[in-house]
Structure formats: C-alpha cells, structure tokens
ChimeraX commands (.cxc) that place a marker at each C-alpha (Angstrom):
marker #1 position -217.35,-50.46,-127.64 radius 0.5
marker #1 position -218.33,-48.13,-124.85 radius 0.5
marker #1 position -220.80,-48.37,-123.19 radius 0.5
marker #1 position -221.73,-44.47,-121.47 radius 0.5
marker #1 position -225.00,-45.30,-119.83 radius 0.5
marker #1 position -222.92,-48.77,-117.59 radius 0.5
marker #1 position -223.99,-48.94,-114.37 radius 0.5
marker #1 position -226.63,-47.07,-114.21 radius 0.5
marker #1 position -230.50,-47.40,-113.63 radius 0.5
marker #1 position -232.83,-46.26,-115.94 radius 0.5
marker #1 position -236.85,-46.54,-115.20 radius 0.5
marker #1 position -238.97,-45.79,-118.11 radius 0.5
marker #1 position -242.41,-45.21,-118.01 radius 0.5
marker #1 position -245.30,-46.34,-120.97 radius 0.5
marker #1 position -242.14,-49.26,-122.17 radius 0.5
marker #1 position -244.07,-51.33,-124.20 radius 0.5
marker #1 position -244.44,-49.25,-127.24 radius 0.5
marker #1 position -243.79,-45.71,-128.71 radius 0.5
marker #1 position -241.21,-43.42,-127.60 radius 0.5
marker #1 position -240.81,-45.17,-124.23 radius 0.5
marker #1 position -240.12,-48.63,-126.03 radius 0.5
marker #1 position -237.67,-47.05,-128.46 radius 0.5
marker #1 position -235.96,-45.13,-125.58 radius 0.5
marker #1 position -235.63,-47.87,-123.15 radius 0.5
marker #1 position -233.65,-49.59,-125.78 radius 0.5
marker #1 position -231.47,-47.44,-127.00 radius 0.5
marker #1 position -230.48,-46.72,-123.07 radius 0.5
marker #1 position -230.10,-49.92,-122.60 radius 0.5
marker #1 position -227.84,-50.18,-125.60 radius 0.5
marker #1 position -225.82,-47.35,-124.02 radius 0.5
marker #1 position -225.62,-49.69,-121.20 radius 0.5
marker #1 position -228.04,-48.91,-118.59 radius 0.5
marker #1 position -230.05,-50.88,-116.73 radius 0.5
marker #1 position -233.64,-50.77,-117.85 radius 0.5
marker #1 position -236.45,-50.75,-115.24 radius 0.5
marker #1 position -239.75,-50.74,-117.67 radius 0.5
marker #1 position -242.91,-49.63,-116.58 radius 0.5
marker #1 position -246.11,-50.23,-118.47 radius 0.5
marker #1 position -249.92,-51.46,-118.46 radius 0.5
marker #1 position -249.17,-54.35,-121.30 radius 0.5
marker #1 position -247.23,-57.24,-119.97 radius 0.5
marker #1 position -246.82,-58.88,-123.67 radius 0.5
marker #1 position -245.23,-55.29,-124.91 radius 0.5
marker #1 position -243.14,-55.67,-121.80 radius 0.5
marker #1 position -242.21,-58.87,-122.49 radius 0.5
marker #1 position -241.38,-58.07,-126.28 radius 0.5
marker #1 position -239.32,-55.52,-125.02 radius 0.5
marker #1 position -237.56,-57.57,-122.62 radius 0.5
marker #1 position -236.47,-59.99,-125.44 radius 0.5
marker #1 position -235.37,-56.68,-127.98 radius 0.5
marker #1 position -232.85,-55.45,-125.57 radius 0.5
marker #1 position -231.62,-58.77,-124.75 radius 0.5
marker #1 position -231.14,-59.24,-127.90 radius 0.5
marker #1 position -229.02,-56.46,-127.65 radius 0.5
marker #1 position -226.37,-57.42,-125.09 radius 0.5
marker #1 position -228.91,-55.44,-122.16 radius 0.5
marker #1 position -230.63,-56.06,-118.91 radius 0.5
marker #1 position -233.93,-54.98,-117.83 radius 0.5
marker #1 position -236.73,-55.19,-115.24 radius 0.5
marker #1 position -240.31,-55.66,-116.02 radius 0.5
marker #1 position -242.99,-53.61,-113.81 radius 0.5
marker #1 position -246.62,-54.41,-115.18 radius 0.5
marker #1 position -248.22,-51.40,-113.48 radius 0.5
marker #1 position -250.93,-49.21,-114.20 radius 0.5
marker #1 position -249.85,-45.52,-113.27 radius 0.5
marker #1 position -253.04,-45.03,-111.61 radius 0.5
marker #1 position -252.02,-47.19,-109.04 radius 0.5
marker #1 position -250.61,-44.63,-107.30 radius 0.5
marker #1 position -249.63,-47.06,-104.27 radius 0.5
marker #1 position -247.98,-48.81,-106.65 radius 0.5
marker #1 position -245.43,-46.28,-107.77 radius 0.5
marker #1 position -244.17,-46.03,-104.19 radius 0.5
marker #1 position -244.10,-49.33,-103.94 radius 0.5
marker #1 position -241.87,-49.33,-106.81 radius 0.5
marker #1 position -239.85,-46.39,-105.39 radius 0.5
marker #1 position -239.41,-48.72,-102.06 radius 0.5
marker #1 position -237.98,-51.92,-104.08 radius 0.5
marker #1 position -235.75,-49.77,-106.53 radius 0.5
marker #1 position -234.47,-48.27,-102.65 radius 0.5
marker #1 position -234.01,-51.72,-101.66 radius 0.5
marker #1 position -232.21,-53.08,-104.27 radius 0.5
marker #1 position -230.20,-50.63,-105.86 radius 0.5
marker #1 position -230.17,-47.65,-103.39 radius 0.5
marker #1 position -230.50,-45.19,-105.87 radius 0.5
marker #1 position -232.19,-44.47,-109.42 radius 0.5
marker #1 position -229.88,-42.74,-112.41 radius 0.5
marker #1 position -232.19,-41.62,-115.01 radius 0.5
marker #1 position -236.00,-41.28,-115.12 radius 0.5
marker #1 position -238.16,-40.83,-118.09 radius 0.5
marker #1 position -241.36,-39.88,-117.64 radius 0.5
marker #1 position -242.91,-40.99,-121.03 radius 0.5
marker #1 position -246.75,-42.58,-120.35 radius 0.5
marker #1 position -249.46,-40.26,-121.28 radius 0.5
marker #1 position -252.67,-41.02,-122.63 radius 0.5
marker #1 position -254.79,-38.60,-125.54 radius 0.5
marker #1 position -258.13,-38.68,-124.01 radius 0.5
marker #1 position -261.04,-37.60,-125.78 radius 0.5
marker #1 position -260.96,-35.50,-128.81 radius 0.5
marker #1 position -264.22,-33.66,-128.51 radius 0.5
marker #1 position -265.50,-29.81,-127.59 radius 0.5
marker #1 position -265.19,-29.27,-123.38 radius 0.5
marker #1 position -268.67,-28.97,-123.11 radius 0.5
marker #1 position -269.07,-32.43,-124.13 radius 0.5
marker #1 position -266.82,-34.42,-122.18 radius 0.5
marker #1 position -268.32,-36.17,-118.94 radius 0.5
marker #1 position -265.78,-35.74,-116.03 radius 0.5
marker #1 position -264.24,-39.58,-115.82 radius 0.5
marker #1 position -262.66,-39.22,-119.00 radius 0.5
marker #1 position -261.33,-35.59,-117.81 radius 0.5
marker #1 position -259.72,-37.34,-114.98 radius 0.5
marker #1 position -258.48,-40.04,-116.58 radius 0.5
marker #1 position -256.04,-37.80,-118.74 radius 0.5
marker #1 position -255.50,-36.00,-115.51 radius 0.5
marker #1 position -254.77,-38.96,-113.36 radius 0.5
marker #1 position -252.29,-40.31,-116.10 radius 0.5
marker #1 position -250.70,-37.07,-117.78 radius 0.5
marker #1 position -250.32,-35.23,-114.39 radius 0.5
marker #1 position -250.83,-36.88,-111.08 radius 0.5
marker #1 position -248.58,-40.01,-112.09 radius 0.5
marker #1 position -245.73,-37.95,-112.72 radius 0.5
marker #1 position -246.18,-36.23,-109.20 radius 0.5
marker #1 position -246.49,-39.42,-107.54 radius 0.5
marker #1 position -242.85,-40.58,-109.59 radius 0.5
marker #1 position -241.71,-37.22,-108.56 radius 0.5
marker #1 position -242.46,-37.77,-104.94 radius 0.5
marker #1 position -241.46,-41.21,-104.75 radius 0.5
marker #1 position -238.27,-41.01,-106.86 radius 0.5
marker #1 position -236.99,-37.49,-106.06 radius 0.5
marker #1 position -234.72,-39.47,-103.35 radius 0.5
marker #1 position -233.59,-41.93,-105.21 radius 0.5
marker #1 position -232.37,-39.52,-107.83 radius 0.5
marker #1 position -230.93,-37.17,-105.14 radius 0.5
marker #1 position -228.84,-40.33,-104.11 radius 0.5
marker #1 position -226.87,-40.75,-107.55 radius 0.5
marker #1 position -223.85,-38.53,-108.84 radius 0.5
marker #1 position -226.26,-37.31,-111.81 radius 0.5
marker #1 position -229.51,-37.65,-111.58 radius 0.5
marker #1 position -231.39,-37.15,-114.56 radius 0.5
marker #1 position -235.35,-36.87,-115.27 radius 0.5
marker #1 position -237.15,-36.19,-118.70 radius 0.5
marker #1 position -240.92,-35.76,-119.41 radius 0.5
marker #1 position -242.34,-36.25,-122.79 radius 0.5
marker #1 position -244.67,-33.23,-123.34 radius 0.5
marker #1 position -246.85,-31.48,-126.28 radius 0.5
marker #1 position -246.75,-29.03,-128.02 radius 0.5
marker #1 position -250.63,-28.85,-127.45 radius 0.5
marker #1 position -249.55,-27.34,-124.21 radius 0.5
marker #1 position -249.08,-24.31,-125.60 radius 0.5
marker #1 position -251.08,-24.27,-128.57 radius 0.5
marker #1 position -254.38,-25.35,-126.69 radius 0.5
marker #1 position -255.86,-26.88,-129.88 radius 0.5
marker #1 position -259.65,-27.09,-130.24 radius 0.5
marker #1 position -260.73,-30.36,-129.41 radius 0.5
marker #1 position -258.02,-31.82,-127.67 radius 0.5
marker #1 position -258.74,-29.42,-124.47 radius 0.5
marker #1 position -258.03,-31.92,-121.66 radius 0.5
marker #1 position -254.92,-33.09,-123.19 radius 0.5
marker #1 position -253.68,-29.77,-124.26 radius 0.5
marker #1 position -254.63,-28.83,-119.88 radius 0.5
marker #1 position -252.60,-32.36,-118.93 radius 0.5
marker #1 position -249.70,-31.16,-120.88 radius 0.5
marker #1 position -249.69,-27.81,-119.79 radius 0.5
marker #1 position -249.87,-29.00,-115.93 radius 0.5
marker #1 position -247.04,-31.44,-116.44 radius 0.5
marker #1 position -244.93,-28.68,-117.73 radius 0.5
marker #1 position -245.51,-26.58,-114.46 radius 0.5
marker #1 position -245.00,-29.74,-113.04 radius 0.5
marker #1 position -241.35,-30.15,-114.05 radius 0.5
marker #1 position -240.61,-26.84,-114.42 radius 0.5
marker #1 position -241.04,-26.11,-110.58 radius 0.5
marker #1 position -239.03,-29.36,-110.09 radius 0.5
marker #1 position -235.99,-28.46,-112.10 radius 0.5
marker #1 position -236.11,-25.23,-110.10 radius 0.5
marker #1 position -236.24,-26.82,-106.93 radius 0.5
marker #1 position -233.24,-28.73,-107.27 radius 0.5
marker #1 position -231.17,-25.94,-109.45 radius 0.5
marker #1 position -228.07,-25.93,-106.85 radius 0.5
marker #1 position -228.38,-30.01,-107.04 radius 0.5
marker #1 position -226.42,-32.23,-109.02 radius 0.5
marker #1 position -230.06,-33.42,-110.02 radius 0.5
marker #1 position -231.13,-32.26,-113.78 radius 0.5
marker #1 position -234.52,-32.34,-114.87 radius 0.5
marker #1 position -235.84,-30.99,-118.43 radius 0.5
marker #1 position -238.68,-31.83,-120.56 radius 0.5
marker #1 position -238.52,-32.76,-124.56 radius 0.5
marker #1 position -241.01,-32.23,-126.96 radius 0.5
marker #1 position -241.49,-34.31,-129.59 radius 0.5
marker #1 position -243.95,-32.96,-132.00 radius 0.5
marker #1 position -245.80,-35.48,-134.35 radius 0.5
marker #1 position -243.79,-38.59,-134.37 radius 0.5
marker #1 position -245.36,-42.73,-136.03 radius 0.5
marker #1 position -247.09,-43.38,-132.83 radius 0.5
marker #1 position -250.59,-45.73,-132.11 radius 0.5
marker #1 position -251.35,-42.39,-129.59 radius 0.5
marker #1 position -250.62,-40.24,-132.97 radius 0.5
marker #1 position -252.82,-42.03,-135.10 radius 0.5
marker #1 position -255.59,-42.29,-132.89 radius 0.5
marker #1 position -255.99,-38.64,-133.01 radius 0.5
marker #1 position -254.99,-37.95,-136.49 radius 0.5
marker #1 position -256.36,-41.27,-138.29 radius 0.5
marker #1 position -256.16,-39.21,-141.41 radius 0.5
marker #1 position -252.83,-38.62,-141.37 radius 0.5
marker #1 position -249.89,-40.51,-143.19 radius 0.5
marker #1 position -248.10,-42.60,-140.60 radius 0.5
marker #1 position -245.05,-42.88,-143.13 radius 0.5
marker #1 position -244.79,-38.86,-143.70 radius 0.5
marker #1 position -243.68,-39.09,-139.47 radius 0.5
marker #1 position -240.53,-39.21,-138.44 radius 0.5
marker #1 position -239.96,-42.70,-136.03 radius 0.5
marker #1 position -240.07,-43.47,-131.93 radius 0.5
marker #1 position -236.56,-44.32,-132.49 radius 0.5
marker #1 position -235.82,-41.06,-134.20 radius 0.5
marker #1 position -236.89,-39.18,-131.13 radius 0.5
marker #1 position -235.43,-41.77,-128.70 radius 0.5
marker #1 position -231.83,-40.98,-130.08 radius 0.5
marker #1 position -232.65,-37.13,-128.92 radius 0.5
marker #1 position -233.64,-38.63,-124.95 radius 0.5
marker #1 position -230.91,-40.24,-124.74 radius 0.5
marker #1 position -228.14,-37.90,-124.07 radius 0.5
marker #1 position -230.60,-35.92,-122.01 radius 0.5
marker #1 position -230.16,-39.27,-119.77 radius 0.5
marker #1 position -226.22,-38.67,-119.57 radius 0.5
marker #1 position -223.82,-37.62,-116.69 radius 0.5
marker #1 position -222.18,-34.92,-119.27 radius 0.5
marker #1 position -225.79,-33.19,-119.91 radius 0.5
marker #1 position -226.10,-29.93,-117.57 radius 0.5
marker #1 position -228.81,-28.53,-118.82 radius 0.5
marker #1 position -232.02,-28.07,-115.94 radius 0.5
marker #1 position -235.35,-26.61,-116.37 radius 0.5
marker #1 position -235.10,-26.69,-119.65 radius 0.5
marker #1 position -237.57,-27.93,-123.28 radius 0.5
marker #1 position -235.78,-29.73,-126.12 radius 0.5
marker #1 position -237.73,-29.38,-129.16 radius 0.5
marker #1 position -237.59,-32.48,-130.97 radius 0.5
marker #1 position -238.86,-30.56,-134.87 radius 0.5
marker #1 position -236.50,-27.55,-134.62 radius 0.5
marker #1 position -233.68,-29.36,-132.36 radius 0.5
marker #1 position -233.50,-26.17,-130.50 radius 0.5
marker #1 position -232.87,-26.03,-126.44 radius 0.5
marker #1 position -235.39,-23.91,-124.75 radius 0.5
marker #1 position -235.40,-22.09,-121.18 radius 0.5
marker #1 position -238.59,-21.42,-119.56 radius 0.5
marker #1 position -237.22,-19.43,-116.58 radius 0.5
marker #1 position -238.90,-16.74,-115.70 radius 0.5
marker #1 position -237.65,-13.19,-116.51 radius 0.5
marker #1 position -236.02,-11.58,-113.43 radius 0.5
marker link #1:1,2 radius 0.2
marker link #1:2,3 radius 0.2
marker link #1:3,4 radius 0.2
marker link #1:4,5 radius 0.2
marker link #1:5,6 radius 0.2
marker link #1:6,7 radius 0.2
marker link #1:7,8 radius 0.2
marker link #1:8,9 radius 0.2
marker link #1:9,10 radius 0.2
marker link #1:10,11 radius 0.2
marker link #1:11,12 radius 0.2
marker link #1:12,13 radius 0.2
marker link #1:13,14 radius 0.2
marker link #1:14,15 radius 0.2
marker link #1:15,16 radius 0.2
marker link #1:16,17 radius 0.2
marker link #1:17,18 radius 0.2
marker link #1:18,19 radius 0.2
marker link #1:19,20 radius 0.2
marker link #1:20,21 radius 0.2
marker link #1:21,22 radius 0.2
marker link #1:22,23 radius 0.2
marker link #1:23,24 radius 0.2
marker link #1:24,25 radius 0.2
marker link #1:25,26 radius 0.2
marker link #1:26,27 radius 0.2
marker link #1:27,28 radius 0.2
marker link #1:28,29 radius 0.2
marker link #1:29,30 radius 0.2
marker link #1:30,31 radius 0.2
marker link #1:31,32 radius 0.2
marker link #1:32,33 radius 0.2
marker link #1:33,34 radius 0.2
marker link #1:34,35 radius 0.2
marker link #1:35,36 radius 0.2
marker link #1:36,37 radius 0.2
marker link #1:37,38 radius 0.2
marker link #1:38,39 radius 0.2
marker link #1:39,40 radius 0.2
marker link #1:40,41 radius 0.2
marker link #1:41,42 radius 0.2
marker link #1:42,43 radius 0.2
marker link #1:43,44 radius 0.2
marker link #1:44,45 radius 0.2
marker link #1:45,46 radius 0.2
marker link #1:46,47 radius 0.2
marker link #1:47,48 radius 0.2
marker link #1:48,49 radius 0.2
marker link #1:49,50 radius 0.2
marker link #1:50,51 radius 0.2
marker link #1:51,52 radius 0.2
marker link #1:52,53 radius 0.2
marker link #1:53,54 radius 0.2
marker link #1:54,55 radius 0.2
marker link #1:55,56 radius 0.2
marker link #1:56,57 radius 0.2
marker link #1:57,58 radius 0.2
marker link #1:58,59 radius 0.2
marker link #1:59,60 radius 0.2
marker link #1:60,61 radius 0.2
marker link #1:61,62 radius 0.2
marker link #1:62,63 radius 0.2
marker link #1:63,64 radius 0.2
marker link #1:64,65 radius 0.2
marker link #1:65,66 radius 0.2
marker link #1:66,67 radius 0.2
marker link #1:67,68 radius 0.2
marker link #1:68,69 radius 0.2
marker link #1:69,70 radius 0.2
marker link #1:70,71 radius 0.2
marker link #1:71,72 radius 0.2
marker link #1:72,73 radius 0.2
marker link #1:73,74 radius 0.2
marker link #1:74,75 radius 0.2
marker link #1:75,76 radius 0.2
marker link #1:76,77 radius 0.2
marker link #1:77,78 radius 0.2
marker link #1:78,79 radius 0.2
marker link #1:79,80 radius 0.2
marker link #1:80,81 radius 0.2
marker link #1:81,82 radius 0.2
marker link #1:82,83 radius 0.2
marker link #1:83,84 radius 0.2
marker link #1:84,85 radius 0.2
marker link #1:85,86 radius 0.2
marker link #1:86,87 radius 0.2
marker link #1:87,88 radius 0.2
marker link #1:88,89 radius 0.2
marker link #1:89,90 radius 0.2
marker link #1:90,91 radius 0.2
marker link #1:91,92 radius 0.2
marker link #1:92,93 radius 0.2
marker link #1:93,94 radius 0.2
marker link #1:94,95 radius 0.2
marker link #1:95,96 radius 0.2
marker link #1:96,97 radius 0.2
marker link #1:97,98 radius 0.2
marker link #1:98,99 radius 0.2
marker link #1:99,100 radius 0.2
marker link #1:100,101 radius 0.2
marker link #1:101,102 radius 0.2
marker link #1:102,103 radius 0.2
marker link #1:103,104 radius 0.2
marker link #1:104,105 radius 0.2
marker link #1:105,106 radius 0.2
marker link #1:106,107 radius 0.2
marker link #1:107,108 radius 0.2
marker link #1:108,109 radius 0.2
marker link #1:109,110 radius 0.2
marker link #1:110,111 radius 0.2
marker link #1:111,112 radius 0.2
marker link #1:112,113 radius 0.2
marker link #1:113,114 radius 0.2
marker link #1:114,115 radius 0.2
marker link #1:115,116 radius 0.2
marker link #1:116,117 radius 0.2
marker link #1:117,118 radius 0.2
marker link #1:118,119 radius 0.2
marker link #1:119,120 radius 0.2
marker link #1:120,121 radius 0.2
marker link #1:121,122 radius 0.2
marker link #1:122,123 radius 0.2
marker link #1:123,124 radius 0.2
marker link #1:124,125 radius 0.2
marker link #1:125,126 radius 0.2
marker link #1:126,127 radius 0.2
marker link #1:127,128 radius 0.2
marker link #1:128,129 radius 0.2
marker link #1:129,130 radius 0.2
marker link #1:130,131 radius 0.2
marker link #1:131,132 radius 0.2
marker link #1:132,133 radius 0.2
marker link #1:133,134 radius 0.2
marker link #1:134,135 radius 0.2
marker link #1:135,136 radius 0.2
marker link #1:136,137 radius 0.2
marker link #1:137,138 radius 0.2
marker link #1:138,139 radius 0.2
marker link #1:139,140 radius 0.2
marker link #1:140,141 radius 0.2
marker link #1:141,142 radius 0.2
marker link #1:142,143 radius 0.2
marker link #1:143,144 radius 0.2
marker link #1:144,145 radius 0.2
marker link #1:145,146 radius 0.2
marker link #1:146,147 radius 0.2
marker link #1:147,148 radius 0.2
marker link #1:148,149 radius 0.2
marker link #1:149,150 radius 0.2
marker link #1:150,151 radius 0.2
marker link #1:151,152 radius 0.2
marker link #1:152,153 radius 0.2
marker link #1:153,154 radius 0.2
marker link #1:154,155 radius 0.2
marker link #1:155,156 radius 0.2
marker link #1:156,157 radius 0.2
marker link #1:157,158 radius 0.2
marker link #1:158,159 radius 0.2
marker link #1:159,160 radius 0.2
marker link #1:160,161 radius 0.2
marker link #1:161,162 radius 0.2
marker link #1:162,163 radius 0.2
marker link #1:163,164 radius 0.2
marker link #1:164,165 radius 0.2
marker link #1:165,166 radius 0.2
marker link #1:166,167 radius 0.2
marker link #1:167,168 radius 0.2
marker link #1:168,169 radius 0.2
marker link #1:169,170 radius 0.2
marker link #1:170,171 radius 0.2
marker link #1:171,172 radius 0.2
marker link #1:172,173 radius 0.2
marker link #1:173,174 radius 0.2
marker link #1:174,175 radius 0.2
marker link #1:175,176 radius 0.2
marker link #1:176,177 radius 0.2
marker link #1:177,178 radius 0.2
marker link #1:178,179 radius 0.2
marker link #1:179,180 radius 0.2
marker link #1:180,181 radius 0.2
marker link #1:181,182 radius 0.2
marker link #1:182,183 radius 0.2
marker link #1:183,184 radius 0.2
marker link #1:184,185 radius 0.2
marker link #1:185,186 radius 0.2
marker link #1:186,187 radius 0.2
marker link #1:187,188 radius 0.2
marker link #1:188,189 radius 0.2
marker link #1:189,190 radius 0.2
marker link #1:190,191 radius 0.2
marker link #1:191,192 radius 0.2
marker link #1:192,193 radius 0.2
marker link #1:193,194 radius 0.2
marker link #1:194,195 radius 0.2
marker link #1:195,196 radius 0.2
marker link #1:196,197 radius 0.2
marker link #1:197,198 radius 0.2
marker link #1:198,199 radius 0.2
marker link #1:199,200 radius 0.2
marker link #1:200,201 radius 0.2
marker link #1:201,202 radius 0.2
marker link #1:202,203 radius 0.2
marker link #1:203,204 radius 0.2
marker link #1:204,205 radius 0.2
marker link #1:205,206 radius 0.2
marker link #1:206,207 radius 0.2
marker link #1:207,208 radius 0.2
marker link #1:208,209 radius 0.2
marker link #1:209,210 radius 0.2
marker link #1:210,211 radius 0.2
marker link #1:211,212 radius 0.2
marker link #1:212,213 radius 0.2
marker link #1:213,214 radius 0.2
marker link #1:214,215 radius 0.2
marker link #1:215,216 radius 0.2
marker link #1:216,217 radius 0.2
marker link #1:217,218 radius 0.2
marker link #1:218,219 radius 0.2
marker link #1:219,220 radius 0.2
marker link #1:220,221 radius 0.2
marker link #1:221,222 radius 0.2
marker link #1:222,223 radius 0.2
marker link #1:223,224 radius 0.2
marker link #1:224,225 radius 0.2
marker link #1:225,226 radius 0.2
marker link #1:226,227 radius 0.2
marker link #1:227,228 radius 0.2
marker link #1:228,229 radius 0.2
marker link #1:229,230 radius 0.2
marker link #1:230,231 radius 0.2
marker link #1:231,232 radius 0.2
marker link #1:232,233 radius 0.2
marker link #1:233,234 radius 0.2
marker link #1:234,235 radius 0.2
marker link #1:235,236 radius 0.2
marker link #1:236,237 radius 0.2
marker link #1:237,238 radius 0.2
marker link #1:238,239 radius 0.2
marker link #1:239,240 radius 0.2
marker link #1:240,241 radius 0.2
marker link #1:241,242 radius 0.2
marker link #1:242,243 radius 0.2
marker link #1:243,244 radius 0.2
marker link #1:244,245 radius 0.2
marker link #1:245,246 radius 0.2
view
C-alpha cells in the first residue's frame, strides 16, 4: 500500500472533532505526520488512539487559538524539530451567536473574530516560513458559504467568514510564483456539533459526514495539487477562482 502523504507534516487545527478530526485521520492514513491542534485534550487524545489505530503518528497541541503567543510558539518548536511544515489546514472556527446585530454585545463579536479570523493570521504569520521551506507547501481553510450569502442572524459569522476568505485569498496571491499553494474549501452543511447548534431543527442523518468532506481536503493536501487561490465547493464539487478580473 502507498502511502502519498509519507514524510510529511501535517498540522490541523480544531482536531478533536468535526471536519478537522476526520481530516487529520484520513492524512494520517495517507501517511503524514499529524500535528493536532485543539482546545479538548480528551478529543485529542481520542484522536491520538484512532490514527494509531491506523498504522499513523501524531502530535498533540492542547491550545486555545486565542493564545496567540501560543501559535508562534508552536511555529518555533515545529522549526526546531522538523525544519519545515508540509500541509496546513486551517479548520477551527467557532458559530457565535445566532441573533439580530443590534443585539449582540461586543465580546461575543470578538470572540468569532478572534477565532474565525485573527487565528488564521497569526498561523499565517507564524507558519508562512515553514511552508515556504518544503517542496509543496500546501494550506486549506474551511470556510462558509454564509460568507457570501450573509444570512440574517448569523451576521458575525457570515463577517468572520467573509474576512477569512480575503484572508487567504491575498495569501494565495502573494505567493502565486511560489511552489506554496493555498486554497480554501467549502463545505456546505455537513453532521457537525457546530451544525446542529445552529440548526437544532434540522435532521443530523439527512447530512452528508466529516469524513465525507475530509476525503475532498485531502488531495488539496498533496504535492500533485496545483491549484492556488482557489474555493472547492464541497455540494457541487466544482473548483472555483476568485481572481479578480483584469
């Protein structure tokens, strides 16, 4: 069996459950090297044991994205030990409240904010080296489609999403002549605790799974993908460009 994904270094952010704990395994079972980033050490731990399980390796970071020292630590000891990062996945984000703007005191705005948006600068800044250093970098962020659609209610996620996609978007444009490719994937409504904490209504079992989108991420991860500055659509499975019109 081959293993596509051997030797190389995966981090993974929001591990423990969802789409980040369904694509940290199935990199892992591609043969990368899982470095798993989340709040919940027991989900860590779980996961830990899963790809194991599996014939996989993996390191365990309980951190909370807000600590934004934290992430450069991080960046310092993945410099230190492995002088370089492969593949990052930018997958954490949290829903916030679902609620009209006028409503919503500013702490819970900048929670989303400091989650959604400034985390993923912070792994930008701090891991933008690290992926410079390998043959193929490769970074994917989990957005919304609520970026775009700016639902009622869900304003300061919809605002989160739509940052992060400027965000990455700039990114993938500032490295275009680098062998560093960066691209963001949408997933749509997918069986997640996130999902059903905004939609309790809905039927969990009409979803499709985490590990239905993970298998999507993963060649997004790979040496052969050359797509940059790019959306995957996870419902239509269409490839979208977002550059700007000449």
């Amino acid at each position: 069996m081959t293993n596509p994904l051997a030797s190389r270094i995966a981090l993974v952010t929001g591990a423990s459950r969802g789409i980040g704990y369904a694509t940290a395994r199935a990199l892992a079972r591609a043969g990368a090297h899982i470095v798993a980033v989340a709040r919940t050490q027991g989900g860590l731990e779980e996961l830990d044991d899963e790809i194991r399980k599996d014939g996989g390796s993996a390191t365990l970071v309980p951190l909370n994205l807000t600590d934004f020292d934290g992430i450069a630590r991080l960046g310092a000891a993945l410099h230190e030990r492995h002088g370089k990062l492969d593949i990052l996945v930018g997958n954490a984000g949290i829903a916030g409240p679902s609620s009209p703007l006028g409503h919503i005191e500013l702490k819970p705005w900048n929670d989303v904010m400091a989650v959604n948006v400034t985390a993923n600068f912070q792994l930008i800044r701090c891991m933008d080296p690290l992926l410079r250093v390998s043959d193929a970098g490769r970074a994917v962020f989990v957005t919304s489609g609520a970026a775009s659609k700016a639902n009622a209610y869900q304003g300061p996620y919809a605002a989160s999403k739509a940052a992060l996609d400027t965000l990455v978007r700039s990114w993938a444009n500032e490295t275009v002549s680098t062998k560093l490719r960066v691209n963001l994937f949408s997933p749509g409504p997918i069986r997640t605790r996130m999902r059903a904490s905004v939609f309790p209504g809905e039927d969990p079992m009409t979803l499709d799974t985490p590990e239905q989108a993970a298998e999507f991420i993963v060649p997004m991860c790979a040496p052969e993908w050359d797509e940059t500055g790019k959306l995957y659509d996870y419902r239509t499975r269409k490839l979208m460009s977002f550059r700007a019109p000449e």
